[in-house]
C-alpha positions in Angstrom: 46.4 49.4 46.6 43.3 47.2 47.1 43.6 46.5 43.0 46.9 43.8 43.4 46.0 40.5 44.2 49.7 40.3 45.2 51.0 40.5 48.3 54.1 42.7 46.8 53.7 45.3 44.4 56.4 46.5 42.3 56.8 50.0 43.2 57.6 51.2 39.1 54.7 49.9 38.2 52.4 51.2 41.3 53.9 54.6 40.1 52.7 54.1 36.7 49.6 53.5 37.7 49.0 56.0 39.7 50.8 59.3 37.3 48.4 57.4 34.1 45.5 57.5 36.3 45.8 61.0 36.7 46.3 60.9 40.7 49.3 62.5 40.7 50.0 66.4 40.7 53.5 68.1 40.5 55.1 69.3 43.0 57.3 72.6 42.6 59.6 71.5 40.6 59.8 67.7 40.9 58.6 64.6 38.4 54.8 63.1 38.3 56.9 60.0 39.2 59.1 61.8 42.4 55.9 63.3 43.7 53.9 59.6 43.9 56.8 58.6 45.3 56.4 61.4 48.0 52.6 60.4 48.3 53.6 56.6 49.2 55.8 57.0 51.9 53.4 60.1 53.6 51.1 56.3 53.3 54.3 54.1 54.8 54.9 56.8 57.4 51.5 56.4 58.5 51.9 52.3 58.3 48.8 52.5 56.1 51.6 50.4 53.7 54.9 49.3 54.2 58.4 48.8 52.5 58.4 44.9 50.8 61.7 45.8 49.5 64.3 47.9 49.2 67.3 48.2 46.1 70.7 48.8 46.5 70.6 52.5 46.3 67.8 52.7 49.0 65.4 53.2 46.9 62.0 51.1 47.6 61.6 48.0 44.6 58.1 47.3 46.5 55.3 47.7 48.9 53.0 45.7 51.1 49.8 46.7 52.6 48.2 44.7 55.4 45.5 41.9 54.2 42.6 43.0 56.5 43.4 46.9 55.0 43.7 45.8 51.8 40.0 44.0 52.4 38.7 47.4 54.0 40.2 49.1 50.7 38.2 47.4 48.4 35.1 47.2 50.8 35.0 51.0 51.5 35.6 51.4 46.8 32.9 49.5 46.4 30.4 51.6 48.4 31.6 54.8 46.6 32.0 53.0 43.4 35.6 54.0 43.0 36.6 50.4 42.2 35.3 46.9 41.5 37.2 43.9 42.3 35.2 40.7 41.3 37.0 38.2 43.8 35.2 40.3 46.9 31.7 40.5 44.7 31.6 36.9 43.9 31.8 37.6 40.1 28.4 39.4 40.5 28.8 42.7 38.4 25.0 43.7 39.2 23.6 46.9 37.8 25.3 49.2 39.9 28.6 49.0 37.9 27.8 50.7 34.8 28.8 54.1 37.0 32.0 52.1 37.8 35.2 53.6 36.5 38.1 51.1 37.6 37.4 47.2 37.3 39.8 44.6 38.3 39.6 41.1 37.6 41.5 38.6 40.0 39.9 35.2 39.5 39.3 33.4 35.7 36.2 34.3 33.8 35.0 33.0 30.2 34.7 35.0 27.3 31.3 35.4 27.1 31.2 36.6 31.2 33.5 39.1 30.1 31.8 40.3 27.6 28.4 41.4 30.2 30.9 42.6 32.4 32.5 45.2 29.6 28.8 46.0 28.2 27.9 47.1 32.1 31.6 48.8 32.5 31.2 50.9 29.2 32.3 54.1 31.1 35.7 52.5 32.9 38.4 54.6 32.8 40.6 51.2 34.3 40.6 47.6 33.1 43.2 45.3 34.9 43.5 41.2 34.8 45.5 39.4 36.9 44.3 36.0 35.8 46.7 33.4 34.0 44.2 31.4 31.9 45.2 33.1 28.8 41.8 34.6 27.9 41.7 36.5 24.6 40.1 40.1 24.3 37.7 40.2 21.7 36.7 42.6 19.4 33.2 43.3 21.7 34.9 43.5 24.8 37.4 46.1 24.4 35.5 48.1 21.9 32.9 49.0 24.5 36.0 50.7 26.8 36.2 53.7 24.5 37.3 55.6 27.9 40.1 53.6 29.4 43.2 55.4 30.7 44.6 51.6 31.5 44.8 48.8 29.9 46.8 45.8 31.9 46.4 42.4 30.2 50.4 41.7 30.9 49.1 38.0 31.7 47.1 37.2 28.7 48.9 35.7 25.6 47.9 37.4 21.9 48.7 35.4 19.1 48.0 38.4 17.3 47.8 42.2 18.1 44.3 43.3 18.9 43.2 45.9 16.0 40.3 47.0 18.5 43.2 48.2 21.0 43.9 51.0 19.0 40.6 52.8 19.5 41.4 53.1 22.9 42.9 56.3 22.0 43.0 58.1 25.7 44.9 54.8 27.2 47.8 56.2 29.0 49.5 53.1 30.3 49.4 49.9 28.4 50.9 46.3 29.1 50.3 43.4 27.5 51.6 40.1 25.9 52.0 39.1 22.6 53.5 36.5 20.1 53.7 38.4 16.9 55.3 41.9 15.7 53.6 44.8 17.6 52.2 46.7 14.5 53.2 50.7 13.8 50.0 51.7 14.6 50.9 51.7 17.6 51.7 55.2 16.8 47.8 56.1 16.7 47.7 55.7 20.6 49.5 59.3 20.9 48.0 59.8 24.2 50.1 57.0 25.9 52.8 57.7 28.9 53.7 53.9 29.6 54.1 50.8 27.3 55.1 47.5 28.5 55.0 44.9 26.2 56.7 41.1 27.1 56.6 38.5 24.2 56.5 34.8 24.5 58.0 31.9 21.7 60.1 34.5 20.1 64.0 34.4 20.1 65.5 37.0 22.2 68.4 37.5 20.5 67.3 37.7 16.6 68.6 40.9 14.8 65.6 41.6 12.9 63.6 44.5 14.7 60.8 42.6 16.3 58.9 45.8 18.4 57.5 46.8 14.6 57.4 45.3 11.3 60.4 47.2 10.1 62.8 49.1 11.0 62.0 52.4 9.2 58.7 52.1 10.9 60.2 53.1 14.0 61.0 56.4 13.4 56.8 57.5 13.0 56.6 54.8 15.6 57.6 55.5 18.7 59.0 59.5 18.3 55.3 60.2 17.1 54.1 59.3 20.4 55.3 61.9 22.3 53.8 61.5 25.8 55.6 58.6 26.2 57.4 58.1 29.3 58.6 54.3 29.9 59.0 52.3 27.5 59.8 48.8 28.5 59.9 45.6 26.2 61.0 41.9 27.9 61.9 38.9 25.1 63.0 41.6 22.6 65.2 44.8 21.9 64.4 48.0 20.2 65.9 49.6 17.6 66.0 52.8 16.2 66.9 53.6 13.3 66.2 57.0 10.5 65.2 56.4 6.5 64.4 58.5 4.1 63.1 62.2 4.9 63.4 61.5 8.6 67.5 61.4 8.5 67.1 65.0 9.3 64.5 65.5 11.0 64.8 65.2 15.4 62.0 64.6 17.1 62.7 64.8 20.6 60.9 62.9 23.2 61.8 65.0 26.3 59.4 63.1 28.5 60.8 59.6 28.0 62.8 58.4 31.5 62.6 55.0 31.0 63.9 52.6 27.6 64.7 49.3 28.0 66.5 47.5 26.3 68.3 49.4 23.5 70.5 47.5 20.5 74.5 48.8 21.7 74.5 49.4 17.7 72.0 52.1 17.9 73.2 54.0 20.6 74.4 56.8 18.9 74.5 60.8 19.2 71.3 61.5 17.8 69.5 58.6 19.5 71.0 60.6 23.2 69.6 63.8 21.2 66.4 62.3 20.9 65.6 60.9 24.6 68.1 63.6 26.0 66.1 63.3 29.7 66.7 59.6 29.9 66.7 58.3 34.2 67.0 54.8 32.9 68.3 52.8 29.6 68.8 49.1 29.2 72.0 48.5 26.8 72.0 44.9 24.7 75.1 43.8 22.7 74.2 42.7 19.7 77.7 42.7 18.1 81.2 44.4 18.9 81.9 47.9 18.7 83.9 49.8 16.4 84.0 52.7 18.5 83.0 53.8 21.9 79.7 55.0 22.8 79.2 57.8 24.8 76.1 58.5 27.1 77.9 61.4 29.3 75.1 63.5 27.3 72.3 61.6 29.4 72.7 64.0 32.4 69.6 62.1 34.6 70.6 59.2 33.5 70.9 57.0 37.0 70.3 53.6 36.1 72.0 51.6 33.7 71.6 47.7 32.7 74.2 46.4 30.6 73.4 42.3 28.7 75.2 41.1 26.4 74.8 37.2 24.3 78.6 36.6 24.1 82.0 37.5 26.3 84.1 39.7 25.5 86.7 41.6 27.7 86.2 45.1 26.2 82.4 45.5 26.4 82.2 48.0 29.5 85.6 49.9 27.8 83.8 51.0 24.7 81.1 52.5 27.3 81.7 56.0 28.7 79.5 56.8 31.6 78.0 59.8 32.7 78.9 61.8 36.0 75.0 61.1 37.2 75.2 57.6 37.3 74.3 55.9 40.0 73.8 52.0 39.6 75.0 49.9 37.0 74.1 46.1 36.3 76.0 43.6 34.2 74.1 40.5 33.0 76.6 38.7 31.0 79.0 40.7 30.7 
């Protein structure tokens, strides 16, 4: 907790966090995700944190932790070197960080301060920036992380895709922000559970697949990476679509919960075939129906976020909805 800068943290992404870390264990026969979420409220039941927000359902959207805790946190991670957090070192790494496995950077640093503070934190297993100056990661900086389990750069602007990114092949959770098409070697991270990727100056609404290059890339894309358990893309929509040999061949991604948001056009029976344990799915209209959809397949599936660019009356009647779901959300609609 003593990581955010924030004084509310999103509970999904807390969650994330945690399950890519590694933190989390199962519990009988409940989800990494349902047992952090067991784990953080035993912490709000103690008042060690407490509920920032709550949704609709009940379910918590965030947390808060107390200012003088979160300062005795990141005091008492320090000592053990469990975390580094440069705001409460005054941007002094020293030598003692080299053993340090999760660093967190709050305030705005230059490239080349960045670079001493990567050479020292070769072994990190954690590399998180909260800063807005829109610092680029270059080729010397994350190519000394060989070990990271996550990568959070949501807040820093690529113009294009960092090639040295894809080295980082134990990264479990990664977020980040980019301008151009995210390349299909993407695929080579095959270790990943969580990518969240936002892009900036691109139009939202074009029909070209933007998340790869091309469309037929998708297929040894994203279903060759099958650890993958959120997926979640802001300014664009996915697509998925089968060429060539792969018409016929499934590849299920059983651990995927979370997709967000889908073309309507795509959603078809062997796209529910292929994330059949879907929680939650984020729906775009892209252009009318010519028949219904049906997503009574997705069993789990709870949460459901429908957008659409144009009006029309008979959107939510070419939907059918399965028996599970429990909160649906209409943005334009």
């Amino acid at each position: 907790m003593g990581t955010f800068p924030e004084d509310e943290i999103h509970s999904s992404r807390l969650i994330n966090l945690l399950v890519a870390e590694g933190f989390v264990r199962p519990i009988s026969d409940k989800s990494l995700e349902e047992a952090a979420k067991m784990h953080l409220k035993a912490l709000v039941d103690r008042n060690l944190i407490f509920v920032h927000q709550q949704k609709i359902n009940g379910n918590v959207k965030s947390y808060s932790i107390h200012d003088l805790l979160r300062d005795l946190c990141v005091r008492k991670a320090h000592e053990e070197k469990f975390l580094f957090v440069d705001r409460w070192a005054d941007n002094d790494l020293g030598r003692s960080t080299s053993s340090l496995r999760r660093v967190c950077y709050h305030g705005p640093f230059s490239t080349e301060d960045a670079y001493i503070s990567t050479e020292q934190i070769r072994l990190a297993r954690s590399f998180l920036l909260f800063d807005r100056t829109g610092w680029t990661v270059a080729s010397p900086v994350v190519s000394n992380l060989r070990l990271l389990r996550v990568l959070d750069i949501l807040r820093i602007t690529f113009h294009q895709f960092p090639e040295e990114i894809l080295q980082l092949v134990n990264l479990r959770y990664l977020a980040f922000n980019l301008s151009k098409p995210l390349p299909s070697s993407i695929s080579r991270l095959c270790n990943l559970q969580t990518l969240i990727a936002q892009w900036r100056g691109l139009n939202m609404f074009v029909s070209a697949l933007m998340m790869f290059q091309e469309p037929d890339i998708v297929i040894r894309g994203i279903l060759d990476m099958t650890q993958l358990r959120h997926i979640k893309v802001k300014g664009q929509k996915v697509y998925v679509r089968y060429h060539g040999a792969d018409r016929n061949h499934y590849v299920v991604l059983d651990k995927l919960q979370t997709l967000s948001p889908v073309a309507i056009s795509e959603i078809s029976e062997r796209v529910l075939e292929t994330f059949p344990n879907l929680e939650k799915l984020g729906i775009f209209w892209d252009r009318e129906l010519d028949h219904a959809r049906d997503l009574s397949a997705l069993h789990k599936l709870h949460t459901l976020k429908c957008t659409s660019s144009f009006n029309d009356d008979n959107l939510l009647s070419n939907l059918i909805f399965p028996p599970s779901l429990k909160k649906l959300t209409l943005r334009g609609c």
